[in-house]
Backbone bond lengths (Angstrom), bond angles and torsions (degrees), N, CA, C in turn:
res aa  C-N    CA-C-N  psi(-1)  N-CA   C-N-CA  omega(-1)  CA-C   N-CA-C  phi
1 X - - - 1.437 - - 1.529 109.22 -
2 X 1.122 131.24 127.47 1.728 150.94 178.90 1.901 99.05 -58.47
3 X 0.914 102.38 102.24 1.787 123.66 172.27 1.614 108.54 -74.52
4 X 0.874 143.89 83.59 1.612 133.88 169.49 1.532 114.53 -76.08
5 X 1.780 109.60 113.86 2.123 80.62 149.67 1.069 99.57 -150.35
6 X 1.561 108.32 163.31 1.457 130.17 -154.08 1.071 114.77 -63.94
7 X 1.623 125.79 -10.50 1.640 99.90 175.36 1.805 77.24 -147.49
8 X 1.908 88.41 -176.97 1.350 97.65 176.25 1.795 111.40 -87.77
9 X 1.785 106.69 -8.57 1.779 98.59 159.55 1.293 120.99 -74.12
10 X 1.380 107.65 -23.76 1.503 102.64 172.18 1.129 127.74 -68.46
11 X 1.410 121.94 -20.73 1.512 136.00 173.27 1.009 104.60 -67.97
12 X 1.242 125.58 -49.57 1.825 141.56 -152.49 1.958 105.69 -77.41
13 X 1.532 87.76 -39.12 2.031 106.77 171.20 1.237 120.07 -69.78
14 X 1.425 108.24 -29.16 1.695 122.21 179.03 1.210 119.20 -89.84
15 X 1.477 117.13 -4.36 1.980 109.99 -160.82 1.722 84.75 -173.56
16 X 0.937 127.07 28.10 1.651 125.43 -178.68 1.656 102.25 -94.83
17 X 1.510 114.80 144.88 0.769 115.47 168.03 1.884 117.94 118.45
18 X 1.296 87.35 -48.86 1.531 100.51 151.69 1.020 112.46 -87.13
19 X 1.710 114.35 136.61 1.435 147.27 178.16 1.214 112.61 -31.26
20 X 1.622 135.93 -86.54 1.397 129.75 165.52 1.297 116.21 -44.93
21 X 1.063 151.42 -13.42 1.603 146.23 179.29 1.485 108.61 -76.19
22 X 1.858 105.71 -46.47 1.097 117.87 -169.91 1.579 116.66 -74.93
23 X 1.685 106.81 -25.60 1.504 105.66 174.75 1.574 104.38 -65.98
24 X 1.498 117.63 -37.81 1.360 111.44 -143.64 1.786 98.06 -66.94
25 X 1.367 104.94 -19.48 1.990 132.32 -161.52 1.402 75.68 -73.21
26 X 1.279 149.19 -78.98 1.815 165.32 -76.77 1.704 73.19 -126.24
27 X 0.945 133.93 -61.40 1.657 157.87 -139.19 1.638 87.32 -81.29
28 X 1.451 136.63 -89.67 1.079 147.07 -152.54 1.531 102.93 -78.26
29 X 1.591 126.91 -24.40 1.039 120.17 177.33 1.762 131.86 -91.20
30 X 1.245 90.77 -1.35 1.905 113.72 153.21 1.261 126.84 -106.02
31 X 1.584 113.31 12.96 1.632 106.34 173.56 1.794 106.22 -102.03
32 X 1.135 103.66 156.48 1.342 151.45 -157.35 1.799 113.83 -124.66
33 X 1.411 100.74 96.32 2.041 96.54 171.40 1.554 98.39 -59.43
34 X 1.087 141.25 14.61 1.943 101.55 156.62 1.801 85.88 -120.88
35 X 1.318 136.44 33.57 1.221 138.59 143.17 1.675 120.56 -25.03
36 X 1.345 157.86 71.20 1.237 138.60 177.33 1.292 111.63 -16.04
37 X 1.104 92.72 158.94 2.096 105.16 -179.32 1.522 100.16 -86.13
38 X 1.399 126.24 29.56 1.899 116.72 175.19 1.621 97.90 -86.55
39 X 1.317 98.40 143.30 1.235 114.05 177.05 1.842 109.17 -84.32
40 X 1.135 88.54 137.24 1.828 91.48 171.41 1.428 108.93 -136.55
41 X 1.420 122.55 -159.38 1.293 132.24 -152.37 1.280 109.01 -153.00
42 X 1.322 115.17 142.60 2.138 97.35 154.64 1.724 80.13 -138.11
43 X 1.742 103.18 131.89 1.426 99.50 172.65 1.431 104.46 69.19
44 X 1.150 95.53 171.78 1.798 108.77 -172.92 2.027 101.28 -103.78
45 X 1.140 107.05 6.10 1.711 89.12 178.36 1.693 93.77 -119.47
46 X 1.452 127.33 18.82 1.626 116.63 177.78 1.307 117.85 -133.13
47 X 1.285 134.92 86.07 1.518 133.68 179.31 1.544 107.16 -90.91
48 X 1.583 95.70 143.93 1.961 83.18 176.58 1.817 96.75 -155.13
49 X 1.133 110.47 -163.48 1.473 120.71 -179.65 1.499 116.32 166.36
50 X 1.277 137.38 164.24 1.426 126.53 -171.28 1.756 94.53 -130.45
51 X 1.471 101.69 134.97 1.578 107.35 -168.11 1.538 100.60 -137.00
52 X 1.705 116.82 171.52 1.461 94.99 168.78 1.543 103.78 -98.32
53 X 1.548 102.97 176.40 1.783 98.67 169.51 1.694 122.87 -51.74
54 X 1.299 116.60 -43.02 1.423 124.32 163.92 1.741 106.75 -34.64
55 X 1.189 117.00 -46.86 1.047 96.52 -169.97 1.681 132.42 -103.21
56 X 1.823 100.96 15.73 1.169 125.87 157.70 1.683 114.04 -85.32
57 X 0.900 99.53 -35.44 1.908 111.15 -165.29 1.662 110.31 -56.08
58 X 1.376 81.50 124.76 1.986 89.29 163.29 1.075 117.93 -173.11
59 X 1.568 129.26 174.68 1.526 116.39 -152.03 1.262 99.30 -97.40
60 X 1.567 134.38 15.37 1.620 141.11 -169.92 1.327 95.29 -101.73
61 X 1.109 124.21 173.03 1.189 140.11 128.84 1.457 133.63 -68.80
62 X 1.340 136.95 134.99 1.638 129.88 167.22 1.575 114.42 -98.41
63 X 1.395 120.57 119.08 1.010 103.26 174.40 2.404 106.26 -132.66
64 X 0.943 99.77 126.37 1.356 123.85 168.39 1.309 151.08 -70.64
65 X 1.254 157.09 104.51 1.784 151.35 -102.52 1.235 93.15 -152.33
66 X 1.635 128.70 -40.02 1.614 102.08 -178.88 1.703 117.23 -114.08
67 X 1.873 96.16 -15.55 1.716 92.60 171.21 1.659 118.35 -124.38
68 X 1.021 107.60 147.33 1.788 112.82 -168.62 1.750 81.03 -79.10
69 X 1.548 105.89 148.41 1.112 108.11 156.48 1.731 123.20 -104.14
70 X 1.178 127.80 -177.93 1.567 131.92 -168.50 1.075 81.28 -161.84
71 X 1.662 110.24 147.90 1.171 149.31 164.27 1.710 129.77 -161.61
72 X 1.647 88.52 127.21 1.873 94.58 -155.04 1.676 75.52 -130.65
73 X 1.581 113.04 124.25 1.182 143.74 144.43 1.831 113.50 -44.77
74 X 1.436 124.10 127.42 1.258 123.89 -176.79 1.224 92.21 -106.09
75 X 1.403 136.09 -56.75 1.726 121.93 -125.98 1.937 88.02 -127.37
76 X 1.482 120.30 -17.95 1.047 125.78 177.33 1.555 136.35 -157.72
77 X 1.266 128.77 -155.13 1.049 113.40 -178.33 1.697 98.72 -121.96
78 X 1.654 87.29 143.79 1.556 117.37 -154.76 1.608 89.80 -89.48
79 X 1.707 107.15 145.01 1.750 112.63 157.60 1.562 107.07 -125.64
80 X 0.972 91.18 118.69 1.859 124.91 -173.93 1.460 103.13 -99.86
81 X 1.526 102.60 137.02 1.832 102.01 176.80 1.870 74.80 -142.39
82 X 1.541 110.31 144.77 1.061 138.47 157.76 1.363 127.45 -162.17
83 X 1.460 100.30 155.55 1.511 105.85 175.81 1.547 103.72 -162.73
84 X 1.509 100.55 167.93 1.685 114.60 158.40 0.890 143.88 -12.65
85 X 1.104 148.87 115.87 1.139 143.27 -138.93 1.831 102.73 -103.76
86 X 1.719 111.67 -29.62 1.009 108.73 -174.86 1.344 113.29 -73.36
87 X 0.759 144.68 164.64 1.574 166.79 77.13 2.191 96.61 152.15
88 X 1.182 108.45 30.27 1.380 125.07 165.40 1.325 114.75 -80.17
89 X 1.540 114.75 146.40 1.360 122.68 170.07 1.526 111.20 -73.99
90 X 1.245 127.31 141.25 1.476 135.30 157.42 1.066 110.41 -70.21
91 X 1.535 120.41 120.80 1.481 118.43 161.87 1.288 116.11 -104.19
92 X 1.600 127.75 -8.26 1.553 115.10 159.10 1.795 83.59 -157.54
93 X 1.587 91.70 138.99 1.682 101.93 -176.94 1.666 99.19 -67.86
94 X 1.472 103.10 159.51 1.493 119.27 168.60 1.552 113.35 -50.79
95 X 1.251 93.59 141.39 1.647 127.97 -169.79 1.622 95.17 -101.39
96 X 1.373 148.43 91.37 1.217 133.95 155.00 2.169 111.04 -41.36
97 X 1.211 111.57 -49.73 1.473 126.12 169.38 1.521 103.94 -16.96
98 X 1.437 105.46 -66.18 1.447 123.30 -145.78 1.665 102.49 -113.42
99 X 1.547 113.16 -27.59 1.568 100.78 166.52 1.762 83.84 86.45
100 X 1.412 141.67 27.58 1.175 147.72 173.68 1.300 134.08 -128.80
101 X 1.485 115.20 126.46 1.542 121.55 168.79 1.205 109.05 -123.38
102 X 1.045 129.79 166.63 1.788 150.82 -171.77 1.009 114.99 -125.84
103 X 1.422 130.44 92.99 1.438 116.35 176.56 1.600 109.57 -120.16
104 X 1.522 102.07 152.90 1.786 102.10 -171.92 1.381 100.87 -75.53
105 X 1.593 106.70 135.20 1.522 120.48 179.37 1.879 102.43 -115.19
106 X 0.960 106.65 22.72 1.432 91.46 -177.66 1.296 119.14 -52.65
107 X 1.290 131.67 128.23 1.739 118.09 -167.02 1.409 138.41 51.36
108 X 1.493 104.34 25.12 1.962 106.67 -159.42 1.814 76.25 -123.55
109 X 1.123 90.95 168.53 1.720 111.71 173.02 1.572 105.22 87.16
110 X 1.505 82.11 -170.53 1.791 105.52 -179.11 1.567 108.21 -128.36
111 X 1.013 117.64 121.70 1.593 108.83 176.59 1.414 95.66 -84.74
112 X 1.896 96.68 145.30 1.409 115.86 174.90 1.457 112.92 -147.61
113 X 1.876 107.15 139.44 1.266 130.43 -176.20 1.750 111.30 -71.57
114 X 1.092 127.97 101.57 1.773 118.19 177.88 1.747 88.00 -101.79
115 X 1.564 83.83 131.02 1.483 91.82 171.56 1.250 125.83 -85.98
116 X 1.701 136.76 167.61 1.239 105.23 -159.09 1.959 108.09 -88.17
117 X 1.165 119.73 150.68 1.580 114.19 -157.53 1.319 116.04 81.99
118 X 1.483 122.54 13.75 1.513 122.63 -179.65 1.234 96.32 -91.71
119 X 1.212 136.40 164.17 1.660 151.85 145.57 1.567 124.05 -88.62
120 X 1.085 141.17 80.52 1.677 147.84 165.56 1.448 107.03 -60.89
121 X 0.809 112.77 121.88 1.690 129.22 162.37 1.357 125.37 -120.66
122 X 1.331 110.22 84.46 1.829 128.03 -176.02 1.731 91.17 -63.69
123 X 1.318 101.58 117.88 1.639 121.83 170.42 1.555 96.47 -60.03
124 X 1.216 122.48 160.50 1.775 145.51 170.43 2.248 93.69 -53.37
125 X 0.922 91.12 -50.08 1.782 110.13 -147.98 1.908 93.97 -78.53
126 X 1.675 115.42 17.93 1.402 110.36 -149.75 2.135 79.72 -142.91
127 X 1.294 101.10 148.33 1.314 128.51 153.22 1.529 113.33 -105.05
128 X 1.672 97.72 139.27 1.326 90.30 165.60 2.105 114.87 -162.68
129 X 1.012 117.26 174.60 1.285 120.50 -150.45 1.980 113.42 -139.78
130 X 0.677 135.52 131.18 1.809 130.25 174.40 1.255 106.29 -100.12
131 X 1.122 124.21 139.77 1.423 130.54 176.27 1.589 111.23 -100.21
132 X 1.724 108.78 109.64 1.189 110.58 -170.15 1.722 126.34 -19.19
133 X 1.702 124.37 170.37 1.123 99.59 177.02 1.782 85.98 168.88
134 X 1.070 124.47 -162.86 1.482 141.77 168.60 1.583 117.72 -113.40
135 X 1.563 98.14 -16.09 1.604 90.68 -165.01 1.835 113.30 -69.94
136 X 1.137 132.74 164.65 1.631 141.14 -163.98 1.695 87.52 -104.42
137 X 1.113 87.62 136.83 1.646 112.26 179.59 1.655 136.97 -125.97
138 X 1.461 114.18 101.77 1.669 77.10 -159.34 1.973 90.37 -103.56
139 X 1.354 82.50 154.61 1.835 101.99 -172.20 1.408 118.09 -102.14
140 X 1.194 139.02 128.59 1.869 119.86 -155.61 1.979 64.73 -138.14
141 X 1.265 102.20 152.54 1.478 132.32 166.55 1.605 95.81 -124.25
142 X 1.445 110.17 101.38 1.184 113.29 159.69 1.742 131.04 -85.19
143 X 1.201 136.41 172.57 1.766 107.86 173.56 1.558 89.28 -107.64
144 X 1.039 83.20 155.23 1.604 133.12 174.47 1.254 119.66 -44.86
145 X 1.318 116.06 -27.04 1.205 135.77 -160.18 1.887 97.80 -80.50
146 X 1.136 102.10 -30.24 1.616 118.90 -159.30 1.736 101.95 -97.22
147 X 1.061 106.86 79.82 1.841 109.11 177.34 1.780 86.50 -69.16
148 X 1.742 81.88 154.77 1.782 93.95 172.64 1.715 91.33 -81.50
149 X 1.273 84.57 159.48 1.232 104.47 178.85 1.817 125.42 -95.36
150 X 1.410 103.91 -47.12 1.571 94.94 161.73 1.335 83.53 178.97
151 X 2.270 89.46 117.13 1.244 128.65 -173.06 1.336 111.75 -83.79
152 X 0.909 129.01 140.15 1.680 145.52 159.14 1.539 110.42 -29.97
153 X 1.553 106.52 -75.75 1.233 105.56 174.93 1.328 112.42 -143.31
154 X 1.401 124.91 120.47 1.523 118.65 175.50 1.457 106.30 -84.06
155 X 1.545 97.24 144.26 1.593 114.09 -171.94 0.912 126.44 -99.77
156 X 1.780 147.81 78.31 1.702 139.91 -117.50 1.617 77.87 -102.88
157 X 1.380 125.06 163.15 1.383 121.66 152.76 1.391 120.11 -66.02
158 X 1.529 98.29 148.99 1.788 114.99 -160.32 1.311 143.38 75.10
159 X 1.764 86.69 3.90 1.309 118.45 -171.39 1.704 109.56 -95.08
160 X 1.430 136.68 77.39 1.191 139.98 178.41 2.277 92.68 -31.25
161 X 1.683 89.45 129.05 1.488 98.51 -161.69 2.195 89.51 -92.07
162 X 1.448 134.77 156.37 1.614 127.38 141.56 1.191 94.45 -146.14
163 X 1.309 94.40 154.35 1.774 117.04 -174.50 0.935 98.01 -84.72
164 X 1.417 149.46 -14.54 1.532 131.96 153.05 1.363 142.30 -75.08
165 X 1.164 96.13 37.64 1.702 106.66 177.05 1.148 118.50 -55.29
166 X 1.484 120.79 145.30 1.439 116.82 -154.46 1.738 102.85 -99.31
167 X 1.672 109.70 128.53 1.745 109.48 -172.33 1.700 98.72 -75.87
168 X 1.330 96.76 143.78 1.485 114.16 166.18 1.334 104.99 -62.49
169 X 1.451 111.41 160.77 1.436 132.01 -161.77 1.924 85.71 -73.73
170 X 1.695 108.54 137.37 1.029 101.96 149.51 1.923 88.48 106.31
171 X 1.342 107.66 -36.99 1.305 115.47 168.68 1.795 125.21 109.19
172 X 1.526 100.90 -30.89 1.029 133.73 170.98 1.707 107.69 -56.16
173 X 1.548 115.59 117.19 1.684 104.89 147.50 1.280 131.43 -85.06
């Protein structure tokens, strides 16, 4: 299920503390929209890079088995379509290489607004897609291994997604 929260402290407040959570915080909180698109690392469970939406966009779906992806909008606001992974057609089997499958989304998912400074976290068990655009994007491949710990707001399908979900008293979800 797709985790949204409104900033990258909110990520860091929700799942901080553990090692991969904390790179991905270290990771997103030194990037820069005129960042080159090279991919780097901190540690072996955090890959990331900053790209534009153009160069995420396509009419497939991506969906992933060993790293959760994240995606935090820099310069604008991001359009996200995801969904389920079950009962989708395969359009090219998984790539261990690339950490990639293709599945046909024609009409499946939920489109969702990430605001810019929001954090998206496409669950393992989730397809998902960017809807072309100009805005700068940076992309963290987190592993898998690292479930969030307690999300802001989980995003069920059909469920119009905002990064301002309101925190329970006390701060804690």
């Amino acid at each position: 299920m797709t985790h949204l929260y409104p900033s990258v402290a909110d990520l860091a407040g929700h799942n901080g503390g553990r090692r991969a959570w904390d790179r991905a915080v270290e990771a997103l909180s030194a990037l820069s929209p005129q960042d080159p698109p090279h991919a780097r690392s901190v540690g072996d469970s955090v890959t990331y890079w900053v790209t534009g939406a153009d160069a995420l966009s396509r009419p497939e779906l991506v969906a992933h088995r060993m790293y959760q992806t994240l995606l935090h909008p820099l310069t604008g606001d991001l359009e996200l379509t995801v969904a389920g992974r079950s009962g989708l057609e395969v359009l090219a089997r998984y790539r261990d290489t690339d950490d990639v499958e293709l599945l046909d989304g024609s009409g499946a998912g939920s489109a969702l607004r990430v605001p810019v400074g929001a954090v998206a976290l496409v669950g393992l068990d989730e397809g998902w897609r960017v809807a072309p655009g100009s805005v700068r994007v940076a992309v963290l491949r987190l592993t898998g291994e690292a479930p969030p710990a307690r999300p802001v707001a989980q995003v069920a399908p059909g469920v119009p997604a905002r990064a301002t979900a309101p925190h329970p008293p006390g701060g804690a979800a």
